[in-house]
N, C-alpha and C positions, 0 to 999 in steps of 0.2 A: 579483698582483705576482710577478713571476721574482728568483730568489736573485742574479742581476746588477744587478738596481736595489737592493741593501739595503746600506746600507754597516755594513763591521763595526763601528765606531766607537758605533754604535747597539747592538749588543751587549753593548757594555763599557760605555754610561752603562747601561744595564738592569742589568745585572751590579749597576755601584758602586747603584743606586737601592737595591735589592734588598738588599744589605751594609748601607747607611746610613740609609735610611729617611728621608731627606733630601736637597732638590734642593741645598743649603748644601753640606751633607759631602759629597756625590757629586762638585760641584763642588770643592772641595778636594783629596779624593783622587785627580779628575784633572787635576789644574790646570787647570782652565776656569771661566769665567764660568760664573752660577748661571743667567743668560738664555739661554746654550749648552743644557745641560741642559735646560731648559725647553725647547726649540726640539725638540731629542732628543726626549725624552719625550710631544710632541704627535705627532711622527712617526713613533714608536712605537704610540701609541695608532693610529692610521691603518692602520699596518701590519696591527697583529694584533685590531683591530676591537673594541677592548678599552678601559675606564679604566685599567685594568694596576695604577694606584694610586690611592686615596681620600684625603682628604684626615681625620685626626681630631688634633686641636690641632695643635701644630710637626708631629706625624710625617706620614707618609706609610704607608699600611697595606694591604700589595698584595692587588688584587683574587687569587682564585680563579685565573684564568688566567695569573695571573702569578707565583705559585705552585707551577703547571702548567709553567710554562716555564724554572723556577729552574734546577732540574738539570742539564737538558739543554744550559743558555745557559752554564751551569760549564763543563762540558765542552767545550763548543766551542770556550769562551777559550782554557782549559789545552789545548788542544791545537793551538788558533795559536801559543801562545807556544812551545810545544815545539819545534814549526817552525820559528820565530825566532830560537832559541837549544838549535840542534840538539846543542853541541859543550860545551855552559856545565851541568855537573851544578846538582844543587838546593844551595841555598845556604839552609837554614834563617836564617838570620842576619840575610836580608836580605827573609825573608818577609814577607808583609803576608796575615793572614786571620785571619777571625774563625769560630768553629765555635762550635756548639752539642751539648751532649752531653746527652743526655736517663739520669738514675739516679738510685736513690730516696737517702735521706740518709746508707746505707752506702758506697752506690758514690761520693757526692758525698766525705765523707772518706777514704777508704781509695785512690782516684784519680783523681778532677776534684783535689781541692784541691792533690795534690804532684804532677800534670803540671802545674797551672799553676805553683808554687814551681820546676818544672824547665825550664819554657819560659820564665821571666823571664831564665835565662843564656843559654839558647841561642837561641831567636827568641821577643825581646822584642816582636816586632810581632804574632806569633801570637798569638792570646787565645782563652782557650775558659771558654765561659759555660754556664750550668748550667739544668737545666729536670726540672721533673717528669717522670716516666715513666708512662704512660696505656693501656698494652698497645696494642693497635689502631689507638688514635690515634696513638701513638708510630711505629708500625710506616707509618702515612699517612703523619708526619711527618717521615721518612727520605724519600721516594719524591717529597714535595713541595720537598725542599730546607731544610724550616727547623731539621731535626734533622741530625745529619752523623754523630753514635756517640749509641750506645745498648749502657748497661753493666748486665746481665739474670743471674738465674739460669738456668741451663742447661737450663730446661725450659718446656716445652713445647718439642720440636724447631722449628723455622721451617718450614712448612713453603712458602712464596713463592720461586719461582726468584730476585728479584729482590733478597733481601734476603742479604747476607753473612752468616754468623759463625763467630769465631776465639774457641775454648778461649784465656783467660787463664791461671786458674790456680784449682786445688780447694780447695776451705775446706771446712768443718765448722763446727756451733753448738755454743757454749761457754753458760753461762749466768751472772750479773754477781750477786752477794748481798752483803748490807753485813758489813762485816768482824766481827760478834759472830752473822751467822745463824748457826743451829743447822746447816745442811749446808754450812758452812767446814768444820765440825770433825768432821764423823761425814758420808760419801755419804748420800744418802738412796737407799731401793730406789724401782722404778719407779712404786709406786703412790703411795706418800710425797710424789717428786717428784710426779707429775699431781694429786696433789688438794690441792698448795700454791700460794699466790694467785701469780698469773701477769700480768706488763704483756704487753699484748697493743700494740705499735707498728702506728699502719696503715699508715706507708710501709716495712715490713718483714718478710718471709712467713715469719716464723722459728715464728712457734705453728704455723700451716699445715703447717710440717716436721716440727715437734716432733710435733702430731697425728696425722701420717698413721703415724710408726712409733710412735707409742701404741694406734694404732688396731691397731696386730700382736697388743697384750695388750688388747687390749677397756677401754683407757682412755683417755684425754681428760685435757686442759688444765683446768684450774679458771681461769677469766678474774677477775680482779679488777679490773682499770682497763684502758680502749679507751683509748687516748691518739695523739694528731694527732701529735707528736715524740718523736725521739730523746732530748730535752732532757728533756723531761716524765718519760717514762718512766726515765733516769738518779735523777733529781730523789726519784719518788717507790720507785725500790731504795734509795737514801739514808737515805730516812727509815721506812721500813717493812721486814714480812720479806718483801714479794713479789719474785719473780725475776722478772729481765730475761735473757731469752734472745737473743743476737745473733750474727752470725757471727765466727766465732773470731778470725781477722786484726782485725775490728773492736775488739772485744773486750780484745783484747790491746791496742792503742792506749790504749784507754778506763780501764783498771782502774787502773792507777796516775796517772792523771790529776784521777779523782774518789774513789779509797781505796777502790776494791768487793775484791770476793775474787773470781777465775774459780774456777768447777766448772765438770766436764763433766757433761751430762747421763748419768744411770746408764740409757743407753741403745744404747752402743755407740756407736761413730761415726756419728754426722747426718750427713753429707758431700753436698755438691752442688758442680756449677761452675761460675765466673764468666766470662759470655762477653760479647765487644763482636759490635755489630751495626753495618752501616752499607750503605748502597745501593750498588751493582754502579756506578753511572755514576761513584761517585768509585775504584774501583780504581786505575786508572791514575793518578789526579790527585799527583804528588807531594806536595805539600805533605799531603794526606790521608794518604798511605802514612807518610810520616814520622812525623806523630802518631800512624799506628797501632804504627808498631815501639817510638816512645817510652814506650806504654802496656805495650808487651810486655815491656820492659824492666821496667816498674815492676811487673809484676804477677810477674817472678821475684824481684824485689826481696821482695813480700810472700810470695810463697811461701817463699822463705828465711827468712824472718823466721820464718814458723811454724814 
């Protein structure tokens, strides 16, 4: 089939399918009939030799190939439109998209939760929903379209031409103890800290940090409790003397919210830095650009703050 027989229009129902996960919503979003859609969608399938979508209860769950075609069919839109409205800047106000941001439960508070509190004023239509971070998968999940940012510590370098990323902003670990521990009131030295009971968070590499420069003085962590949440881990610095180690901007949010005490670890500055990631084909995409400068704004927001 030659690119003169494919009308764009078949582009843009893929697109909304792909957004909506529904021949319903798709329909709605483009004001057309659900049997329109339908029609689209067989001759789509035709085209690119594919189910494209499966069907599991109400939703629609896009094949593999269609997955494959996510990005690049982004792009293609946003860049007709551009053409169409060569002379009309971006209008956040009047945008309409929905993003995914893949960050563990630090990045989810510290900013997914106040860009979205900052996108209900300015593009109410914009929505960004939140997703676990899986390293590798995460990094596939950029490249197939269902991730759009990814909010990381600053290491491992990336080392993929294909994948962006922009320095946010630098933090340091702090460490969270209930207001009567014995190191509110006296530092403890470095061995003191390491062989006191320690919540070990798995969505958060903060012992991993603490470790590797304990590991300078030939010490180590003392793990007390592996715990699945943030929550858990606040919960049990609460009621025990184990520390919760987190990063500082975090931290600071946190302490007077639930009455801990911050210490610094007597280990010098922990410091590492917070970066977004996101795939090369949305560069140019404005509405992408825009939520990335909104991020950048908030994250001097938190760097001030510290």
């Amino acid at each position: 089939m030659h690119l003169k027989e494919v009308d764009a229009n078949l582009l843009v129902t893929l697109d909304a399918l792909l957004v909506d996960a529904s021949v319903t919503r798709a329909a709605e979003r483009l004001g057309r009939s659900a049997s329109a859609i339908s029609h689209a969608l067989a001759k789509l399938r035709e085209i690119f030799a594919d189910e494209l979508f499966v069907r599991a209860g109400q939703r629609l769950v896009p094949t593999a190939k269609a997955l494959e075609l996510a990005p690049t069919v982004h792009v293609i839109l946003a860049g007709m439109e551009s053409l169409l409205r060569p002379n009309k800047p971006f209008d956040p106000s009047e945008a309409r998209r929905d993003f995914a941001m893949a960050a563990s439960e630090a990045g989810e508070l510290m900013l997914v939760e106040p860009l979205r509190q900052r996108l209900q004023g300015l593009a109410p239509s914009v929505r960004v929903g939140w997703m676990a971070s899986h390293g590798e998968e995460t990094l596939e999940a950029l490249r197939q379209g269902r991730c759009h940012f990814v909010v990381d510590i600053d290491d491992p370098p990336i080392a993929a031409p294909d994948i962006r990323a922009q320095k946010l902003f630098d933090d340091a670990l702090a460490t969270l103890v209930r207001p009567r521990h014995a190191f509110a009131a006296r530092k403890p030295n470095p061995a003191a800290f390491a062989a006191a009971n320690h919540i070990a968070v798995d969505s958060l590499p903060a012992i991993e940090l603490l470790d590797a420069e304990l590991a300078k003085r030939k010490l180590s962590c003392t793990i007390a409790a592996n715990v699945s949440s943030l929550m858990v881990g606040l919960l049990l610095a609460l009621n025990s003397d184990a520390l919760l180690t987190l990063p500082a901007s975090l931290a600071a949010i946190l302490e007077k919210q639930f009455g801990l005490v911050r210490i610094e670890p007597p280990l010098g500055k922990v410091a590492f830095a917070v970066r977004l990631l996101w795939h090369s084909s949305y560069d140019r995409d404005e509405c992408h650009l825009w939520v990335r400068a909104e991020l950048a704004k908030l994250a001097r927001e938190i760097q001030g703050a510290a």
